[in-house]
DRENDO-285254 format. One record per atom (N, C-alpha, C): x negated, y negated, z. Coordinates in steps of 0.001 Angstrom, whole numbers, plus 500000, padded with zeros to 6 digits. Layout:
// residues N
XYZ;...
***
This chain:
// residues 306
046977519008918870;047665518367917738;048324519418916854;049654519172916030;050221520114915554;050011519411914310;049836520264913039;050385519901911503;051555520163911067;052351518972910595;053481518724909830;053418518942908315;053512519749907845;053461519445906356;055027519088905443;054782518349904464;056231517649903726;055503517839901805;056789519150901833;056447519306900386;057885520111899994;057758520340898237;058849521523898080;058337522674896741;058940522932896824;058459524542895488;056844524420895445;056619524638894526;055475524714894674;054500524642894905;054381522680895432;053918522327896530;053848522717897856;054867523215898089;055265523876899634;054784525162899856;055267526466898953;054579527403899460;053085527849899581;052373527467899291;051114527280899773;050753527061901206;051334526631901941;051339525831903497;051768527044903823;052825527718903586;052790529016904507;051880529834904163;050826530159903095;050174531175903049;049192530489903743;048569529174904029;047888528945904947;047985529096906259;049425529043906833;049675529257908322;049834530895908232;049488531682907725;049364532843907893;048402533335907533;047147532736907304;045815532845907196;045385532254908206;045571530548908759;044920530060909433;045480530902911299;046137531745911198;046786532174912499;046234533850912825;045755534713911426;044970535587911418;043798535035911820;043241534043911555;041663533626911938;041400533647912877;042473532948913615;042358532180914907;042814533820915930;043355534610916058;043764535819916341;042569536561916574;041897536773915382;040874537446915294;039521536752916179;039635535922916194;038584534652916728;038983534931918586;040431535338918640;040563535126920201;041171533877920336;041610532795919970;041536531740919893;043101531604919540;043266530221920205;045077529803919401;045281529053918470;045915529034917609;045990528502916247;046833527471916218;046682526484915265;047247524745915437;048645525521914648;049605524732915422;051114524966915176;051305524121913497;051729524972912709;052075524124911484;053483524467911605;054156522711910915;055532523074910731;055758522269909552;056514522982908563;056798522409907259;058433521959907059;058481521203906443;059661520048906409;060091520174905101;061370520440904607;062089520333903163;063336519455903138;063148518000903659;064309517487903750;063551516221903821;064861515143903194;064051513914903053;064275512973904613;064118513590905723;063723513054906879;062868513694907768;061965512718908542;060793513269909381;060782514140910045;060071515008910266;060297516283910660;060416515668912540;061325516051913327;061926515796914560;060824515411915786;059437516385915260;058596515662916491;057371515161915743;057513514633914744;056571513963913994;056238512600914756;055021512306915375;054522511390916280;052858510912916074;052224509828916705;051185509685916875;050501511077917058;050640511782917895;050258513130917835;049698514166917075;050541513758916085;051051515161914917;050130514607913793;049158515491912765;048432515132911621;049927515341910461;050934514369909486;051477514872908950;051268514559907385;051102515648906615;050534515986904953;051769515996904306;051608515025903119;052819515277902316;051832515588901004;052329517194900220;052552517444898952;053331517267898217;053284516868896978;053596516962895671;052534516793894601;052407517885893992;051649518265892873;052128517063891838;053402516789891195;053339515630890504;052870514613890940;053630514271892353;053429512923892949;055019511988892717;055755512748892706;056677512036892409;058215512821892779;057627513781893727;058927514456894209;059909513491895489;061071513486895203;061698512260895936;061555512452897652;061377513617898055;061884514449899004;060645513987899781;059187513966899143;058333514122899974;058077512386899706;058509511471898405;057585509823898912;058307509281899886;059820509899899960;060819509291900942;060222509499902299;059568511055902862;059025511088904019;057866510281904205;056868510330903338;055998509618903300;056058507809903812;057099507418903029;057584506023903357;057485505732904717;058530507038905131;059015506541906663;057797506816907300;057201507619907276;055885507768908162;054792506412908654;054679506009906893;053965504778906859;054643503882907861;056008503787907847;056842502706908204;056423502744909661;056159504076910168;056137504497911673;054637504324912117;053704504014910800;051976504155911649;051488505282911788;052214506558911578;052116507576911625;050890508038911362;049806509063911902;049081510117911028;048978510595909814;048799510276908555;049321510742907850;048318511146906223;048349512027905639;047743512579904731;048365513079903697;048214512344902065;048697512745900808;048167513606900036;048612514506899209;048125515308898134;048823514934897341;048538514937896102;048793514750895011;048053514870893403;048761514839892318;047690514653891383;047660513179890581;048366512415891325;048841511301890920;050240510554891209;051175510087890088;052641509819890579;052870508642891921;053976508635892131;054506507080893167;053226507518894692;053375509051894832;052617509446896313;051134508413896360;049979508748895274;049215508352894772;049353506538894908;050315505983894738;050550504480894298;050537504169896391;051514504922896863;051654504783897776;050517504249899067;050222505936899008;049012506086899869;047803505067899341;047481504748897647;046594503489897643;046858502418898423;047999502004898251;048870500592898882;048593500602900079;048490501700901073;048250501563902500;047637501897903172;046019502257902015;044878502983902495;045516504396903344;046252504949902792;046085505992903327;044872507195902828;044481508304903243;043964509120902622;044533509858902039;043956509656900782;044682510498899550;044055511757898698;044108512957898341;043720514037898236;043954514140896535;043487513893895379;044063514155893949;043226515372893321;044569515565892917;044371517255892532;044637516785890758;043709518136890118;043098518137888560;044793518267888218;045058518077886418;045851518662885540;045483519004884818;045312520315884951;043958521897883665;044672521446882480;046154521159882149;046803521346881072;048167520225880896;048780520016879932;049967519048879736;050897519361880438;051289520984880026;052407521798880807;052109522189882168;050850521867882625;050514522619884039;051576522329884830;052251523726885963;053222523817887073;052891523880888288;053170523437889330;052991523078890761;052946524377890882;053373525407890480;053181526664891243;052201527528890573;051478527003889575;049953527497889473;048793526772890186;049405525699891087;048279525067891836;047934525784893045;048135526815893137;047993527312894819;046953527037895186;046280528155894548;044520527736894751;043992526418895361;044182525184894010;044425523953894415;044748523470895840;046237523858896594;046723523334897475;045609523945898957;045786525328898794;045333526083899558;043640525391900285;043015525570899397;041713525100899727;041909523150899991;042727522665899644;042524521393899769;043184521462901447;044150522066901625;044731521904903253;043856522767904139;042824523537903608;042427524282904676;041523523260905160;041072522905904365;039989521720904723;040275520489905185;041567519775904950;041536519022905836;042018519627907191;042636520585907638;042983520985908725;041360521569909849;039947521430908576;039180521853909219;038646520753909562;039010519338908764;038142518034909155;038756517444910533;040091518247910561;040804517467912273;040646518107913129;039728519440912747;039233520286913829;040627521561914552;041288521525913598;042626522062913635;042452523734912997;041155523746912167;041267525248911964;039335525509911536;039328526795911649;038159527323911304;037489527367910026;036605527131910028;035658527005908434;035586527862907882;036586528779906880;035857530033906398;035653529784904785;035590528443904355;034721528463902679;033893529102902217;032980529785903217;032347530683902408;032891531804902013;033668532848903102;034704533917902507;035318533559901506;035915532255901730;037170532367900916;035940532436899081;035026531355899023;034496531596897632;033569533235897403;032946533366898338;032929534738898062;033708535929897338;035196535985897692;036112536711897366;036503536105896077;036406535041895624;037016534508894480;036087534904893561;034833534752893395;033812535742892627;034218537076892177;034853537736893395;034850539062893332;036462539133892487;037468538032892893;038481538225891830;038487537871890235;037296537619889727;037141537163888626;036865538363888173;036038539460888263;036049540784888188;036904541945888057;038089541172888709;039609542259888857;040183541701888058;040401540762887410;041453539992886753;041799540990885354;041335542132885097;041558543092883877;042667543905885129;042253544111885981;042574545233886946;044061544808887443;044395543774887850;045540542852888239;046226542869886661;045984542747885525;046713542001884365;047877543822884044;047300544414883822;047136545823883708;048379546465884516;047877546015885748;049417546635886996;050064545424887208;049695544642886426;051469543671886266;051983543958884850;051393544220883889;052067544641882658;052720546001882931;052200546953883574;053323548374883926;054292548027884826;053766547082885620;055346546998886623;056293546169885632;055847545392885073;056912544624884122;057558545604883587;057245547182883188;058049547845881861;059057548848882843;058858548704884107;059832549071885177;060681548893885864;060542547277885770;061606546339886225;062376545545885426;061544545520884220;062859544826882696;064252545481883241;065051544456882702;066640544732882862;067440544689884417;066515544682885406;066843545052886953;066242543758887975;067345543709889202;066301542333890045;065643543151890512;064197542799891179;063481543063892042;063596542476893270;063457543131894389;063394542890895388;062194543228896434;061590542238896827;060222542604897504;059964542195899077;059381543461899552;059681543700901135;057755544050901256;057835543164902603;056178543467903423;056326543610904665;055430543332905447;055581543698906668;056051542039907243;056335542070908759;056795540768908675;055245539933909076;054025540120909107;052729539601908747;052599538638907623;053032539374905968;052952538884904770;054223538742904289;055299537850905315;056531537255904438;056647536216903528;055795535608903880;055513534533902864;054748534721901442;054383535767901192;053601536782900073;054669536822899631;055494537967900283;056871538508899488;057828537000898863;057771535902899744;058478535127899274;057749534750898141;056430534239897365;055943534086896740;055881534757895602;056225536028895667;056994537043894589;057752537057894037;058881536667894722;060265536356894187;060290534784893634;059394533644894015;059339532588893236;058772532706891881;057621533492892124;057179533987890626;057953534429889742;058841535773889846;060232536436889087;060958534822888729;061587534260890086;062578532842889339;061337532075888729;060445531515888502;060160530752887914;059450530769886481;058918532063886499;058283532877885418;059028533479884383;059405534161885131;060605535063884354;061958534788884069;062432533819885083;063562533452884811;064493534714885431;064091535359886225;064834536803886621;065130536409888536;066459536636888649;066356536805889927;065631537513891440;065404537212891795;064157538166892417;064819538055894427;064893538695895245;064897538211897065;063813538915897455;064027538676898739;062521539262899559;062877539364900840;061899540639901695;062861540828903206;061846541386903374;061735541556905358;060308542408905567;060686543656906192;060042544378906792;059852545612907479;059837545068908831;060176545513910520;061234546764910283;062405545871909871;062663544811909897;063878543761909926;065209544243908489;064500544673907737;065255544733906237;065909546383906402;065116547381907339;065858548476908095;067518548328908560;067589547345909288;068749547339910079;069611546106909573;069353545775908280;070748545132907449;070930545511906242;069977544214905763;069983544089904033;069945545307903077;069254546039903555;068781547666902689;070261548023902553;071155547950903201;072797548603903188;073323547804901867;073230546498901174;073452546318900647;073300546779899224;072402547804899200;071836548335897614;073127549639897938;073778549810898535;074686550988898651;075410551270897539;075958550276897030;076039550432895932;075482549090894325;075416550089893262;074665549728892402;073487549388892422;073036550723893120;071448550589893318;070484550116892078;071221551164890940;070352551204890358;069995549909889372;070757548803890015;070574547601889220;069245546722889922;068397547471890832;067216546389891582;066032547991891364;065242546926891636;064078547455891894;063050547251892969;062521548016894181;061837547331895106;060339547455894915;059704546302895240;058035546455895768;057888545939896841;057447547158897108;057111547087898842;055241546733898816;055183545847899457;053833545396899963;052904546008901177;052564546596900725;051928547483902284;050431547312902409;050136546827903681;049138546926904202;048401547474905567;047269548865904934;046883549559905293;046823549451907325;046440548041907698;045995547534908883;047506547526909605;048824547616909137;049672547042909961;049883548367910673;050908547926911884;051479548621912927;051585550067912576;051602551453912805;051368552742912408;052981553106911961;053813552526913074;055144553035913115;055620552053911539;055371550829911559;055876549793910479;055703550570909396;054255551173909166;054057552159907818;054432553303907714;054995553888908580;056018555132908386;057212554573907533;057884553339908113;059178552979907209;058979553000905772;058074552565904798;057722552568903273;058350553667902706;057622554883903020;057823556065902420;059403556886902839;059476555808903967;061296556884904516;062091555798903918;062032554569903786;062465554022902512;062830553934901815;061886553947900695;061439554820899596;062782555955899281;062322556802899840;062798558267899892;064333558189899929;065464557297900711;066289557112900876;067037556260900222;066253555367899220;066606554850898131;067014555042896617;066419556556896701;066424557331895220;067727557965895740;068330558137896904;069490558764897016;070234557589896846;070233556589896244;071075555564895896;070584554645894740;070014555526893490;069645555567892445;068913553826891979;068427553661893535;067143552863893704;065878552909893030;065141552632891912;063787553077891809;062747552151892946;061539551994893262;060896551411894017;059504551851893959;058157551008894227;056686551392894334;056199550707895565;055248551206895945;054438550934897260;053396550058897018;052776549271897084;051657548582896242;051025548414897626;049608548775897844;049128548758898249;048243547453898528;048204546360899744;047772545139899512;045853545333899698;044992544775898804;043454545201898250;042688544110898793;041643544310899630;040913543292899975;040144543595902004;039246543574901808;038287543360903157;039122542642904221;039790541117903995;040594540475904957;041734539889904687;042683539099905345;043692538435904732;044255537972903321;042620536685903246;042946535937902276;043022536724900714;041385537960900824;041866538270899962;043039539577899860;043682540080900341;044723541009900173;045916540063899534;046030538619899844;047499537751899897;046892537165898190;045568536652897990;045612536135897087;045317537421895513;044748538506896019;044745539638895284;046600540600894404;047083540080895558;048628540374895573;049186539167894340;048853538199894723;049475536814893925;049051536871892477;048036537314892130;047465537574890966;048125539036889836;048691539852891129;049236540885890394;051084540240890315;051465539434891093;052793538716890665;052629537840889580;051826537050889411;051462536336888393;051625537286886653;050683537926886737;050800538978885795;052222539455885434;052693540407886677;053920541146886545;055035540438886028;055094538933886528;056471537771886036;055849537249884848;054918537510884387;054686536951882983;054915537871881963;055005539184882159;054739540113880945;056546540517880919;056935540293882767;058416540496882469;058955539225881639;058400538183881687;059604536542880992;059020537133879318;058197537467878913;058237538602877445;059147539215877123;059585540054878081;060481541175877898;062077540494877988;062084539757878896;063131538820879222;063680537792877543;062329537213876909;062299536593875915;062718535428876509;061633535045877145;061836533340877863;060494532975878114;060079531245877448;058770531136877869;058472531011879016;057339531411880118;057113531451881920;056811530100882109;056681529157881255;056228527845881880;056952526817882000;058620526644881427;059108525270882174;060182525784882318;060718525440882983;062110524937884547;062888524542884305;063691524470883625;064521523796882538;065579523675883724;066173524495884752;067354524239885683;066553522839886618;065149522641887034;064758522102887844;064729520870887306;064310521150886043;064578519532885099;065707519226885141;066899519466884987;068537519354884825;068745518383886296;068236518909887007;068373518379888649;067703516702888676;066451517063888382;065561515923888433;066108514887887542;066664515074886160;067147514309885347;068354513858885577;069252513984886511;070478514144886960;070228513097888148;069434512930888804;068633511697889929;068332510887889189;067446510753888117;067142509786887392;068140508916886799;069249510076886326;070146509133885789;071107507747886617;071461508700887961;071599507989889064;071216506632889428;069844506937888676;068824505417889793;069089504351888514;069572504720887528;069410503559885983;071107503190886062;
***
């Protein structure tokens, strides 16, 4: 059986840091890992079938993109599994006994993209109730103990990277292991900060994109994500990099990704983006918590439907 997942922003990226956890497990285990494929469009993802377990997120519950898939699924008998914290998804999945997953609201202003945590542990687990992935709840709370401890340590090296990257985009490169990290970086910068942010991996960002800082380097800034375990040759590129970037009045840091295994190196990393896009939307002089372009959009549909 494959997982379909149907979500967007913040709802959505979460699902890739799970398929790149749940595919290290299974790797390490010897074992092959359940195919996830995620969907950002308001039609069924192409081999969505009796077959397929398919999850629709939205943290509100009311993103159009995902009740529209949802609909059709129902319509089809489909497999199918909601998250939410409420909203039409919630109304839905009651209406048709589906199983429904409701997630807390810590706060008034709370944002879909401080739910990771949230999403993360809620899909690992159902992907462990369909027998689709491995049980590791105890690691994963283990390590979360141990990040309650760092959280001075993380706040700290996101407030210095903030006083390095004020005024400049950042651009953040990993190996191609943790692309979905790096992408998660650059959502933080746009959504936090309000600062443009891209993301590219190693060796792949070698043989294009890097040509593009050729000129007006000195208007970006890179963080490179490195982790100790990857390929020997992949970690030679950082530092020749690096090095070849200051000849194009590039600044850039190496950040070293911290943690015993996956989950925590990816979620140890997320905590120091968190930080870093908050102390930069300070410096920026913009509050990190609402979306004001995403509202413009959403309100712009609404008006539509009246």
């Amino acid at each position: 059986m494959r997982a379909i997942f149907y979500g967007e922003g913040g709802s959505a990226f979460p699902v890739s840091l799970v398929n790149t956890l749940v595919k290290d497990v299974a790797a390490k285990a010897g074992k092959d890992a359940v195919r996830i494929c995620q969907n950002h469009t308001y039609s069924l993802w192409p081999e969505a079938s009796h077959g397929a377990l398919n999850v629709f997120c939205s943290y509100s519950g009311n993103t159009k993109e995902t009740i529209t898939t949802l609909t059709a699924a129902l319509e089809k008998d489909l497999p199918s599994v909601a998250i939410a914290s409420g909203g039409k998804l919630e109304e839905i999945a009651t209406a048709r006994s589906t199983p429904f997953v409701k997630l807390p609201i810590p706060s008034a202003d709370f944002q879909p993209r401080m739910g990771t945590g949230y999403f993360v542990a809620c899909i690992l687990q159902i992907l462990v109730n369909h027998g689709l992935a491995q049980d590791i709840k105890e690691e994963i709370l283990q390590e979360v103990s141990m990040f309650e401890s760092s959280m001075d340590d993380y706040e700290s090296q996101g407030k210095a990277l903030a006083e390095k990257i004020v005024g400049k985009t950042p651009v953040i490169w990993s190996s191609q292991k943790y692309k979905d990290l790096a992408r998660v970086w650059t959502i933080k910068f746009n959504e936090h900060a309000k600062n443009s942010a891209f993301w590219n991996f190693f060796p792949e960002l070698n043989h294009n994109s890097m040509v593009g800082y050729t000129h007006l380097g000195d208007r970006y800034f890179a963080i490179m994500l490195r982790d100790e375990d990857d390929d020997a040759e992949n970690l030679k590129r950082y530092e020749i990099t690096a090095d070849i970037l200051k000849g194009y009045q590039m600044e850039s840091v190496i950040l070293d990704l911290e943690g015993d295994n996956m989950f925590a190196k990816m979620f140890s990393s997320i905590y120091t983006a968190d930080f870093t896009a908050y102390y930069l939307a300070e410096k920026n002089q913009v509050d990190p918590t609402p979306v004001a372009m995403q509202d413009n959009v959403r309100n712009f549909w609404l008006r539509r439907q009246t």
